[in-house]
C-alpha positions as CSV (number, residue, x, y, z in Angstrom):
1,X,-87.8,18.6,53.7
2,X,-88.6,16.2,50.7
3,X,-87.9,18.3,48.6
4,X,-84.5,19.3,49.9
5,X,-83.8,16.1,50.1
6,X,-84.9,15.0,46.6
7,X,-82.7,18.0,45.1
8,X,-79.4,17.3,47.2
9,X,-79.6,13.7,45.4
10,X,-80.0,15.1,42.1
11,X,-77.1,17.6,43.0
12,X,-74.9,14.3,44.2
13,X,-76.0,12.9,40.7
14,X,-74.3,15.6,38.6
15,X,-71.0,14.8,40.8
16,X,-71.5,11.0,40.6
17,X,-71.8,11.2,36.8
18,X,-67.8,11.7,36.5
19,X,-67.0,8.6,38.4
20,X,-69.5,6.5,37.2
21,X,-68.5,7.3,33.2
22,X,-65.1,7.2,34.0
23,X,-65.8,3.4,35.6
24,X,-67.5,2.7,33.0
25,X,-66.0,3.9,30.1
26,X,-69.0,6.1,29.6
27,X,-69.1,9.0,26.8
28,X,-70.3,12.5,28.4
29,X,-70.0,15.2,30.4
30,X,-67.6,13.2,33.1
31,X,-65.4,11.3,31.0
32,X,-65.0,15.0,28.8
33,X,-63.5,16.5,32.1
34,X,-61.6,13.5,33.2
35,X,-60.3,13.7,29.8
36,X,-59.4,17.3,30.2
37,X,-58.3,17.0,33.8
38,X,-56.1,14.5,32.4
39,X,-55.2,16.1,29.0
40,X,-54.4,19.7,30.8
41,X,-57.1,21.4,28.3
42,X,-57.7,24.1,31.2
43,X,-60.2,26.3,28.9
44,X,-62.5,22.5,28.7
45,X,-62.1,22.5,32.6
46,X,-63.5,25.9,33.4
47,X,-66.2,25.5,30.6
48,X,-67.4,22.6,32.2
49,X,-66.9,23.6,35.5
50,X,-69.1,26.6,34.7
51,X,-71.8,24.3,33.0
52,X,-72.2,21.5,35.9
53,X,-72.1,24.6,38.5
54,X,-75.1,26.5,36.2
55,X,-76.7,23.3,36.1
56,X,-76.6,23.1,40.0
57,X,-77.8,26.7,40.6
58,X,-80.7,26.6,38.3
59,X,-81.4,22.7,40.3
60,X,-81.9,24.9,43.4
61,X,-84.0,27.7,42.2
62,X,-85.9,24.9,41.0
63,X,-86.7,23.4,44.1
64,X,-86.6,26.8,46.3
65,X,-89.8,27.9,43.4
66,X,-91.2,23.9,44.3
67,X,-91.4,25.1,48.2
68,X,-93.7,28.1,47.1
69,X,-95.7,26.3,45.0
70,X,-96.2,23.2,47.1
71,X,-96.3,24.6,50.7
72,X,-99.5,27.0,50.9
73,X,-97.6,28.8,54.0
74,X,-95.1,30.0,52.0
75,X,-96.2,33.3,50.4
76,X,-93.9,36.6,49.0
77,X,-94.3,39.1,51.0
């Protein structure tokens, strides 16, 4: 469960990092699609919509590959 734990955080990281650069006047990935959002460059938007959604997939296969390799009860069949 620590795992699933530690991933869901990193997952509520990617979503916080738009708010926090935005607060903070940040340059990156968040203040780019505020800037879009806001700017109604709709190619930008999907881009990085695709991008921070890839970024979450590959976070979960991560840790799904971390249960098999840390939990010895946990072989493929």
């Amino acid at each position: 469960p620590m795992v699933t734990v530690i991933g869901l955080n990193m997952v509520g990281l990617i979503g916080g990092a738009v708010v926090t650069e935005t607060v903070f006047s940040l340059p990156g990935v968040g203040t780019l699609l505020t800037t879009s959002i806001l700017g109604k460059d709709f190619p930008m938007v999907q881009g990085l919509i695709v991008e921070i959604t890839f970024a979450v997939v590959v976070l979960n296969l991560v840790i799904d590959l971390l249960y098999g390799a840390l939990d010895p009860r946990i072989k493929v069949a």
